[in-house]
N, C-alpha and C positions, 0 to 999 in steps of 0.2 A: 773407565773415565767417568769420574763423579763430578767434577769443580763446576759449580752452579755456575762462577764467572766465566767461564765459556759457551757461552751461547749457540746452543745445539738442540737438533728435536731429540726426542726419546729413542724414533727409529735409527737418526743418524751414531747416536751415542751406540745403543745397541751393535749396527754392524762394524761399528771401528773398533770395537772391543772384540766382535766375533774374527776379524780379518786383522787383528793385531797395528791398528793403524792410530799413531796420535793425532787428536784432534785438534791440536794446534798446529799441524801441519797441513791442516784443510783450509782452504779459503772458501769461507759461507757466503752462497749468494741471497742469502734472504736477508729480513730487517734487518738493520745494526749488522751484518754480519754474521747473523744468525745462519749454522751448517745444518744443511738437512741432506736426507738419506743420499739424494742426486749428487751432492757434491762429494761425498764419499766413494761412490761409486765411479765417477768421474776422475778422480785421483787416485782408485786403484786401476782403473783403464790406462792410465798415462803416466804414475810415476812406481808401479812395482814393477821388478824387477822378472820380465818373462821369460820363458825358458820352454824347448819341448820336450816331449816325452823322454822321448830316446836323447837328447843332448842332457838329461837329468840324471836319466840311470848311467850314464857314462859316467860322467862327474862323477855322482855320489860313488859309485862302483870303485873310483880311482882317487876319491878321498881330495877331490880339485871342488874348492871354495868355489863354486859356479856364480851366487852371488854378487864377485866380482868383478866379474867379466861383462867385458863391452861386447855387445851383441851385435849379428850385422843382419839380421832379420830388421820387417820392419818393426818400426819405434823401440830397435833396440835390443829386440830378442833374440834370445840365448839358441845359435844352432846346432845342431850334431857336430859341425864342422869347424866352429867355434871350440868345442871343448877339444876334438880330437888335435887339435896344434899346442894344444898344454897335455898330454899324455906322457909320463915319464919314457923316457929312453928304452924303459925294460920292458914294454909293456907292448904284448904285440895286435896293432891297432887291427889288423887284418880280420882279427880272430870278432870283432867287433864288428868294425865294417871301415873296411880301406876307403882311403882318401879317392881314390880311384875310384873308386865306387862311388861315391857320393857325390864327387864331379859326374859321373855319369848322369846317375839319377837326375840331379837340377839341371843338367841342361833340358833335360825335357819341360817342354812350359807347361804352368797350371791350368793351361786352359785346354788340354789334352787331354782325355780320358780315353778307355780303349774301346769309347761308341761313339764317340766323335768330339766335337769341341765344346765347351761349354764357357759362359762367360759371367765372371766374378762383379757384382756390382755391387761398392762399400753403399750399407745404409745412410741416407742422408740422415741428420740430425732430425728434422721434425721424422723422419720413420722411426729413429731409435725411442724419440720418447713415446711415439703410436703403441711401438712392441712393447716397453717397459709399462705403460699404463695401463695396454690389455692385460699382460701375465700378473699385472699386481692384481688388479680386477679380476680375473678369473681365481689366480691361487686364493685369495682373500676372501671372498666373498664367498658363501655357499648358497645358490642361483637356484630355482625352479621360473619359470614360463608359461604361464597362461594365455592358449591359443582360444581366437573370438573371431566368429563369423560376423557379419555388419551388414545389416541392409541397407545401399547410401542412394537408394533410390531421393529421396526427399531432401540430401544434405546435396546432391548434384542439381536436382529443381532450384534449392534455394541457391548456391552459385550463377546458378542463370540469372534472377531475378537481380541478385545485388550487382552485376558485373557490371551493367551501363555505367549505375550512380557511382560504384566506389571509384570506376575508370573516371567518370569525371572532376569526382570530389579529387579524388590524389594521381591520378595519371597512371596509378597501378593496375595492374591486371591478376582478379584475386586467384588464386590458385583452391585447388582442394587441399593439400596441405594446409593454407592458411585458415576455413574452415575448421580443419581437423583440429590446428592448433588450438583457437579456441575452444571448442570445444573439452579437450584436455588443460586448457589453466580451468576454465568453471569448473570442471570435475575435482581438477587437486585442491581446489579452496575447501573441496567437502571431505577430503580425504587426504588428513597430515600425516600422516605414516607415508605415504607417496609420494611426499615432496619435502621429504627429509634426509639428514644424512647423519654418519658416524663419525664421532671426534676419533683423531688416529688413533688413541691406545683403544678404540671398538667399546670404548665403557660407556657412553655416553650419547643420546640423541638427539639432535639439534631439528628442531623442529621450526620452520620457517610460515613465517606468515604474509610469505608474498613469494611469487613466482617468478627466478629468473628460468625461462625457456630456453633449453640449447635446441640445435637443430645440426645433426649431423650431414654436413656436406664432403662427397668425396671431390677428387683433386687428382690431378695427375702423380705427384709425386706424396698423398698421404691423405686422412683424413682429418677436418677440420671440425670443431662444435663450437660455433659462436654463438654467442647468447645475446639473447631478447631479455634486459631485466625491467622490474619490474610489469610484468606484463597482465598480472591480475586487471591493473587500473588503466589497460590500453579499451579503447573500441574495437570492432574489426577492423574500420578503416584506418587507423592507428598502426594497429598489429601488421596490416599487412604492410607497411610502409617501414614499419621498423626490421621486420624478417627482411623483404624485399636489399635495404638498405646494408643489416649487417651480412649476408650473404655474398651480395654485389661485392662488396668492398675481401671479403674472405677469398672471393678467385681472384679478384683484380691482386693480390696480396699485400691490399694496404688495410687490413684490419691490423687494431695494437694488440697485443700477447694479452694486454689487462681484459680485453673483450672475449676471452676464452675464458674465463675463469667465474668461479662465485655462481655457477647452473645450479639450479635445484630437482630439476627434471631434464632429461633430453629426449626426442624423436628422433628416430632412422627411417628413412624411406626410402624403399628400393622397391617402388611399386612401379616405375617407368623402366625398369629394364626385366621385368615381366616374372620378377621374383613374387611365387604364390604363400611360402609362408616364411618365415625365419626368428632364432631366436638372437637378440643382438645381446655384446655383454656388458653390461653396466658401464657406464660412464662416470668411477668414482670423482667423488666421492656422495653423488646421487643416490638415491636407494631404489631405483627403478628405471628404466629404458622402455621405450613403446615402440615397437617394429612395423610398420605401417606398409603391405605389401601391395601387389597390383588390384585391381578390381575389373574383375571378370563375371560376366554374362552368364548366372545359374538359374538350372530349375531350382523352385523352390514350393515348400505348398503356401498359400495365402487363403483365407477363411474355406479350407478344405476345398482349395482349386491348385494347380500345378500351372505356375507362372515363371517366367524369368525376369529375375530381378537383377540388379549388378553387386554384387557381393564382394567386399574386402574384407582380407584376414588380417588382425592384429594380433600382433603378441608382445606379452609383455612380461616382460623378465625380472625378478627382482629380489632382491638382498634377503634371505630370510631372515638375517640375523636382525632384521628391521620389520619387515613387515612378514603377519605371516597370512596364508592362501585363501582366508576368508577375507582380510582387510584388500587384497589383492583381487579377489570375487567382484566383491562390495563396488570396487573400484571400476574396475568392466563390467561390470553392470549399468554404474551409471552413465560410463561413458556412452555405452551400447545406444543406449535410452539415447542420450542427448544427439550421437549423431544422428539417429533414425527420428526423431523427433525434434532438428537444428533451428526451428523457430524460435523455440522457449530460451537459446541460449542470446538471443538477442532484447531480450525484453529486459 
């Protein structure tokens, strides 16, 4: 499928040629019309023709146009028991698997197994696109992680100190995430490889000169990343009003679908359910994820003394095909610096 006047991405054109599908048989939900990969995919979920294993070899075995047939699985699909009531007269079904048999079989329910019962639950739509966007993310990208100790002794002093005023200034109550945050846009202003991203055909880097911040919030039924844009030109007390605000509104479930999109960086934080380190995987089409685990109470040495201080592990994951392990150094480094040093990022 080549006709420019069809309006289709690259990847879409690609898999409808690979799965032998026309592309004018697709309805594009993007601009004009525009078909991309999702709606290809979506239309061989719903309009080919499915069939099972064994209802396949039967057919093909018996030369019955399978094809054609109306299926009484669900959406349609082609059963064992479906082909065997087209099987020629001479043909003896037994020798395959009797009718008999196969009533037997289905009446046992699917939720039977010989250890006990188990229960099928279809994924919701926002989980399918969860799954589809990690396995793009992971197959796509080839990921390394750099893991970073933190001293937040001085970034939790400086939460104390602002907490009165910001609660008064906006009603907010600032979090160490919100901290963090900042701290991570000052750092990507210094560091554009890390808050960039790759045009789909992977040839090309868009380099952004302002930060939309996602921030990964889980949910009962999925994970959500709404984003904080432009955030470079927020204050703290801003930021935090803005996080505060699109988060609230992300569980309540009246954020718009437009408010997930256009991130340049994202945070994962799973430091409140006492996760000590983890590597998260990219949130495309970002070029970087920052994993932001619990903080916990360590020795440590301080000017050749043996102190405890409260120590968080970051890690940070990121696209090699973008950045490579010294721009990704460079990068925790600085941050390192700015959390353990949170004054200078207010000045």
């Amino acid at each position: 499928m080549t006709d420019d006047k069809l309006r289709a991405t690259p990847a879409a054109r690609k898999l409808a040629d690979d799965l032998g599908i026309n592309l004018y048989d697709v309805s594009g939900t993007g601009a004009k019309g525009r078909v991309h990969k999702e709606d290809i995919e979506s239309y061989r979920e719903f309009n080919i023709v499915k069939i099972t294993p064994l209802a396949k070899r039967i057919a093909e075995e018996n030369n019955i146009a399978w094809q054609e047939i109306q299926g009484t699985g669900i959406r349609g699909k082609i059963m064992k028991k479906d082909v065997l009531t087209l099987l020629p007269e001479n043909v003896d079904s037994d020798s395959i698997k009797s009718p008999a048999q196969i009533e037997k079989a289905e009446e046992i329910p699917d939720n039977i197994t010989p250890y006990g019962e188990i229960e099928r639950l279809p994924m919701t739509p926002m989980r399918k696109v969860i799954a589809k966007r990690m396995v793009d993310s992971y197959l796509t990208a080839p990921t390394f992680t750099l893991n970073y100790d933190v001293d937040m002794t001085e970034l939790l002093a400086l939460r104390k100190k602002v907490l009165e005023p910001i609660m008064e200034a906006t009603g907010k109550k600032i979090t160490v995430t919100d901290l963090l945050s900042m701290a991570v846009v000052k750092t990507l202003m210094k560091h554009p490889y890390l808050n960039s991203s790759l045009t789909e055909d992977g040839q090309i880097i868009i380099m952004h000169n302002y930060v939309n911040l996602a921030m990964a919030v889980g949910m009962d039924n999925g994970l959500m990343t709404p984003v904080v844009y432009n955030a470079e030109k927020m204050s703290l007390s801003e930021l935090v009003v803005a996080f505060k605000d699109v988060i609230g509104r992300t569980l309540d479930g009246k954020l718009a679908p437009s408010e997930l999109q256009n991130s340049t960086f994202t945070i994962s934080n799973l430091g409140m359910f006492g996760v000590q380190s983890f590597g998260p995987i990219i949130n495309q089409p970002n070029s970087a994820i920052l994993g932001v685990s619990s903080t916990i109470e360590k020795p440590v040495v301080v000017n050749e003394e043996i102190v405890i201080r409260p120590i968080m592990s970051l890690g940070l994951t990121i696209d090699h095909r973008v950045v490579d392990g010294m721009a990704g150094a460079k990068f925790m480094k600085d941050l390192k610096a700015l959390i353990e040093d949170p004054i200078s990022m207010l000045v």
